[in-house]
N, C-alpha and C positions, 0 to 999 in steps of 0.2 A: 686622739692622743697626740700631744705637741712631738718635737724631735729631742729626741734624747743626744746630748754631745757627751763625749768621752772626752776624762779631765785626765791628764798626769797627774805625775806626784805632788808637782809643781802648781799645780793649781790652773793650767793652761789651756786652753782646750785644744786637741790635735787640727783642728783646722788653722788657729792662729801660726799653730808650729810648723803645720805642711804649707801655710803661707810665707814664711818667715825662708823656711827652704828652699823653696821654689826660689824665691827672691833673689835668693843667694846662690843658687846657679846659675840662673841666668845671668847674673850678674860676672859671674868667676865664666861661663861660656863665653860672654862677650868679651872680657877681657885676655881669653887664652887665643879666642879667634881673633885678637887685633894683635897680638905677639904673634901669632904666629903668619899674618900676613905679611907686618911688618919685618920679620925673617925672611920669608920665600922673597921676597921683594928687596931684600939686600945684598949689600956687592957679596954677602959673604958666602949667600944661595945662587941666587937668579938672577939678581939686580943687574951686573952689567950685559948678560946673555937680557937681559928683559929691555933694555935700552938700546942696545945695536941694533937689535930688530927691529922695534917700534920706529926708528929713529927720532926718538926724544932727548933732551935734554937733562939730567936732573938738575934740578937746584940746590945752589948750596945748603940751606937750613928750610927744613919743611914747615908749609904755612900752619900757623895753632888753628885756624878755624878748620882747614881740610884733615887735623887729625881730631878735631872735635867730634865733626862730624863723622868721621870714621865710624870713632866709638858709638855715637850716638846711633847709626848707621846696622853696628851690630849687636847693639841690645837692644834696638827693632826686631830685629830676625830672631835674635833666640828667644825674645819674648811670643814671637807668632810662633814660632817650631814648639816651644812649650803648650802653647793653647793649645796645636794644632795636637799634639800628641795626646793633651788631658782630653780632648774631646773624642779622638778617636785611637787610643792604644793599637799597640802596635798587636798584641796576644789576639784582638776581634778580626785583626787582617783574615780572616781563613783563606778566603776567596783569593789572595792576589798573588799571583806567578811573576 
């Protein structure tokens, strides 16, 4: 017997559409964790308490390729934190304390 896919209304099949979602969270996660690094790491959070200590400098205007790869940086990670989760849900943990 081949595999039977479930269509919406729309004529979609729900994996195209759980693909489509997924996409789009991870997408909307990397860019809420790059707001919000960019936040804890400003004068208006942490930024100068983050720089007396370290003793660094800031620069005036941040480099495009170091927040290029910021972002790139963190739709790596939510794209593995998603796999990581589709492969083993959190509900089959029993076992972990």
């Amino acid at each position: 017997m081949g595999v039977r896919r479930s269509v919406t209304p729309l004529g979609r099949s729900r994996e195209v559409m759980m693909t489509k979602r997924k996409a789009m969270g991870i997408l909307l996660a990397s860019v809420c964790a790059f707001i919000a690094s960019s936040l804890w790491y400003s004068p208006a959070l942490f930024g100068s308490q983050f720089l007396v200590l370290s003793g660094i400098t800031a620069s005036p205007a941040p480099d495009s390729s170091k927040i290029a790869a910021e972002l790139l940086r963190n739709l790596l990670l939510s794209s593995v934190i998603c796999c990581l989760l589709a492969r083993y849900p959190a509900g089959n943990l029993k076992g972990a304390h």
